[in-house]
Structure formats: C-alpha cells, structure tokens
C-alpha positions as a Markdown table, in Angstrom:
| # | Residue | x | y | z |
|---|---|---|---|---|
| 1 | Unk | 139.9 | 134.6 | 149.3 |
| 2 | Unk | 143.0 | 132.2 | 150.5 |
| 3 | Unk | 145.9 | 132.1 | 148.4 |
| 4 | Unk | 145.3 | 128.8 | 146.9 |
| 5 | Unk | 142.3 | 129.5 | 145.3 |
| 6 | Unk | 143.7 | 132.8 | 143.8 |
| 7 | Unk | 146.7 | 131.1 | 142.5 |
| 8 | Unk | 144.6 | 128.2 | 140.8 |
| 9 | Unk | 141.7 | 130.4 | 139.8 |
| 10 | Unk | 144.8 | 132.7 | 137.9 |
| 11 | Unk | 146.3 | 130.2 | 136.8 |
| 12 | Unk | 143.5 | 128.5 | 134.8 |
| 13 | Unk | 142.6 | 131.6 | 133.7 |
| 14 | Unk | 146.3 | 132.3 | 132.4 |
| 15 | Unk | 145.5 | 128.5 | 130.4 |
| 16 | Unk | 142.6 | 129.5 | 128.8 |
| 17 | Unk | 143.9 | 132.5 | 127.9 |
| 18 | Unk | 146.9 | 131.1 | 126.2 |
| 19 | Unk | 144.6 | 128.8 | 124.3 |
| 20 | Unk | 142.4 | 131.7 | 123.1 |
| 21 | Unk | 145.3 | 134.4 | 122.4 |
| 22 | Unk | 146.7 | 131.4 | 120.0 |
| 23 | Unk | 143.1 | 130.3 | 118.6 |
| 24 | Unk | 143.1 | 133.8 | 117.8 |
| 25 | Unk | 146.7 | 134.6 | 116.2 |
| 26 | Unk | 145.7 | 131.5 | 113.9 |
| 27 | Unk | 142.4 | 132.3 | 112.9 |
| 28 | Unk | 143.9 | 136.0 | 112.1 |
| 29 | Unk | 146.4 | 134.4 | 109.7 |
| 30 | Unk | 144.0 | 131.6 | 107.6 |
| 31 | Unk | 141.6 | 135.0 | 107.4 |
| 32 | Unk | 144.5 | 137.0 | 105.9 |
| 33 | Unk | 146.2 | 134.4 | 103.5 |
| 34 | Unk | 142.2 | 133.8 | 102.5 |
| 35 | Unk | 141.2 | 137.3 | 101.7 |
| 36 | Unk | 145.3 | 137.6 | 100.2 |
| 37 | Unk | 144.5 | 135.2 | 97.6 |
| 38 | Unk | 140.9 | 136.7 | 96.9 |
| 39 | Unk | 142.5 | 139.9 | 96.1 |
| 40 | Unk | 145.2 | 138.7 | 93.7 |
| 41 | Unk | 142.8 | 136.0 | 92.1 |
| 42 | Unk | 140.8 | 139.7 | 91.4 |
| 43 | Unk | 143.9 | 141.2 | 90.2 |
| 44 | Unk | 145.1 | 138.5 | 88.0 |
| 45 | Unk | 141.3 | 138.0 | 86.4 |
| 46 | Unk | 141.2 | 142.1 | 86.0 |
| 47 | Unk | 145.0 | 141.7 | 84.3 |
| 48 | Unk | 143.3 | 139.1 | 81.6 |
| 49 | Unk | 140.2 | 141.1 | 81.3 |
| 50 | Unk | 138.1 | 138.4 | 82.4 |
| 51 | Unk | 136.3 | 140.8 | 84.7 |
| 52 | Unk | 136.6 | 144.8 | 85.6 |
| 53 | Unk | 137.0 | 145.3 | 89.0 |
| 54 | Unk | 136.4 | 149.4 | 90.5 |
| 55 | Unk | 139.6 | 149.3 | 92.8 |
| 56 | Unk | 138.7 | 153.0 | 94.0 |
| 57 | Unk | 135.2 | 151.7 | 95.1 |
| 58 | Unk | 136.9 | 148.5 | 96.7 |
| 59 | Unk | 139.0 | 150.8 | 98.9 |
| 60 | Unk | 136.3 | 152.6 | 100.0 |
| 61 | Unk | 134.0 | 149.8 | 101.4 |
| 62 | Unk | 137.0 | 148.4 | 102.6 |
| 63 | Unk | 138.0 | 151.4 | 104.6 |
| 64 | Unk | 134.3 | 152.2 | 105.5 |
| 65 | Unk | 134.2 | 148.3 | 107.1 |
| 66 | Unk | 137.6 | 148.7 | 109.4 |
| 67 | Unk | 135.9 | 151.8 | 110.3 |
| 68 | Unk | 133.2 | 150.4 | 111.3 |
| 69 | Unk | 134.6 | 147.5 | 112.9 |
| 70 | Unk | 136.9 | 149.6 | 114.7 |
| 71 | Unk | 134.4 | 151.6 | 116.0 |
| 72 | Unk | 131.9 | 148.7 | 117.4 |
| 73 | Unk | 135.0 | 147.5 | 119.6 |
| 74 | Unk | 135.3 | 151.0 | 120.9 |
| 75 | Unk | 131.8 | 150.7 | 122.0 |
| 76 | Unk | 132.0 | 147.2 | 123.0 |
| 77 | Unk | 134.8 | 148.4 | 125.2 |
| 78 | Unk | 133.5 | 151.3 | 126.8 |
| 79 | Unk | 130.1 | 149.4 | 127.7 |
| 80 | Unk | 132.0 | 146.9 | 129.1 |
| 81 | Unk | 134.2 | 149.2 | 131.1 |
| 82 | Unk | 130.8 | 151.1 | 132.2 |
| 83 | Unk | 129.1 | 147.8 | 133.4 |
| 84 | Unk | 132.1 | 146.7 | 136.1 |
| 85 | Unk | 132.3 | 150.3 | 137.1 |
| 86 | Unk | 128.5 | 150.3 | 137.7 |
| 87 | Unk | 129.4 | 146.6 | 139.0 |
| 88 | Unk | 132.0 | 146.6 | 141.4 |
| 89 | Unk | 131.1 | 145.2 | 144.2 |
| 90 | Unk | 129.7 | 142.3 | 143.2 |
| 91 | Unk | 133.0 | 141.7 | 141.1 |
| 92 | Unk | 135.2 | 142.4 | 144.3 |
| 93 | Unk | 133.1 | 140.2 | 146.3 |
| 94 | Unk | 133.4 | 137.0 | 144.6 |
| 95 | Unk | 137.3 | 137.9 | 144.0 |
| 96 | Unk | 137.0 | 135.0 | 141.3 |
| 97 | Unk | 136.3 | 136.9 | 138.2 |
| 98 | Unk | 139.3 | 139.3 | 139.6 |
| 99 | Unk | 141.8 | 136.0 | 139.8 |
| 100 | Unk | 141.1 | 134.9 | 136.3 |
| 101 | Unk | 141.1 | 138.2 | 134.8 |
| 102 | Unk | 144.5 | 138.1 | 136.6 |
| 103 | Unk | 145.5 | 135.1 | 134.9 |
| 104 | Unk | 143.4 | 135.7 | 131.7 |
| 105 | Unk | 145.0 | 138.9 | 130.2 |
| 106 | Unk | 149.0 | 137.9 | 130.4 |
| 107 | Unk | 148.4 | 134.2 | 129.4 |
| 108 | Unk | 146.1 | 136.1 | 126.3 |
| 109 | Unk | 149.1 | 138.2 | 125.3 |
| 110 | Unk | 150.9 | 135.3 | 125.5 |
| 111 | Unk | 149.0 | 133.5 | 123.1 |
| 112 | Unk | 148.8 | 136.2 | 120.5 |
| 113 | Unk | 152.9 | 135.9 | 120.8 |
| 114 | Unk | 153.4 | 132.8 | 120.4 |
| 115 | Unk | 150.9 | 131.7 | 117.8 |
C-alpha cells in the first residue's frame, strides 16, 4: 500500500473516530443526568410517601444489569478478537482496515477526551 493512501485512509479514520469517541462521551452524559433525576424524583416521592420504593431490590437489579452488561462486551470482545485472528490474512491484505484502525482508535480516545 503507498504512503498516501495509508496516511489518508488513517487519517479519515482518526475523523470518524473523533466524531464517535465525542457522540459517545455526550450520549454517556444526557443518559446519566437522565437516570440522575429518575433516581432522585424516586427519592423525593419515597420521602413524601407518595410511593415505597425496595432500595435493597433496586440495587440488586441494578448490579445484576452492569453485570451483565459488562459481561456481553467481554464476549463481544473476545469474539471479535477470535474472528481477525482466524482472519488475518485477508485483513493484512487489503492493508485498509489496518490504516483506519490506525487512525480509528487514537482519534476515538480523543473524542471520549474531549467531549
């Protein structure tokens, strides 16, 4: 692959990962200022005794969830990691995917830092 389709290939994919690490940091912080005021409109109803809400059972669905969350990007993860190892040399043949990815990942963790 010449050099001047690796440095545009990385460098469009260091764009679009700057506009998804960002898209991401904001979505992540509408999500918590949502589910922030959801959990103090509870508390506040509970405090007037409008409604009785089982904070021990709360936890514990909440708790089971993350687990769970957690543990499907684990999987996701590993399958993906198992499919370009089972993959490579159709990824190192193209050399694209390898440019963008090159691109993709620091303009990503820029994103996240500067949203």
């Amino acid at each position: 692959m010449p050099v001047e389709e690796f440095v545009i290939s990385a460098g469009g994919g260091f764009l679009f990962g700057t506009a998804a690490g960002f898209a991401i940091k904001k979505v992540m912080k509408i999500a918590a200022v949502v589910v922030g005021l959801f959990v103090a409109a509870l508390a506040y109803l509970s405090y007037k005794g409008l409604i009785d809400v089982k904070w021990v059972a709360m936890e514990n669905v909440t708790r089971s969830a993350l687990m769970n969350a957690s543990g499907q990007v684990v999987h996701a993860l590993n399958n993906t990691a198992t499919q370009f190892a089972a993959h490579s040399s159709v990824i190192s043949a193209s050399g694209l995917p390898i440019a963008a990815a090159v691109g993709f990942v620091p303009g990503l963790l820029t994103g996240i830092k500067k949203g």
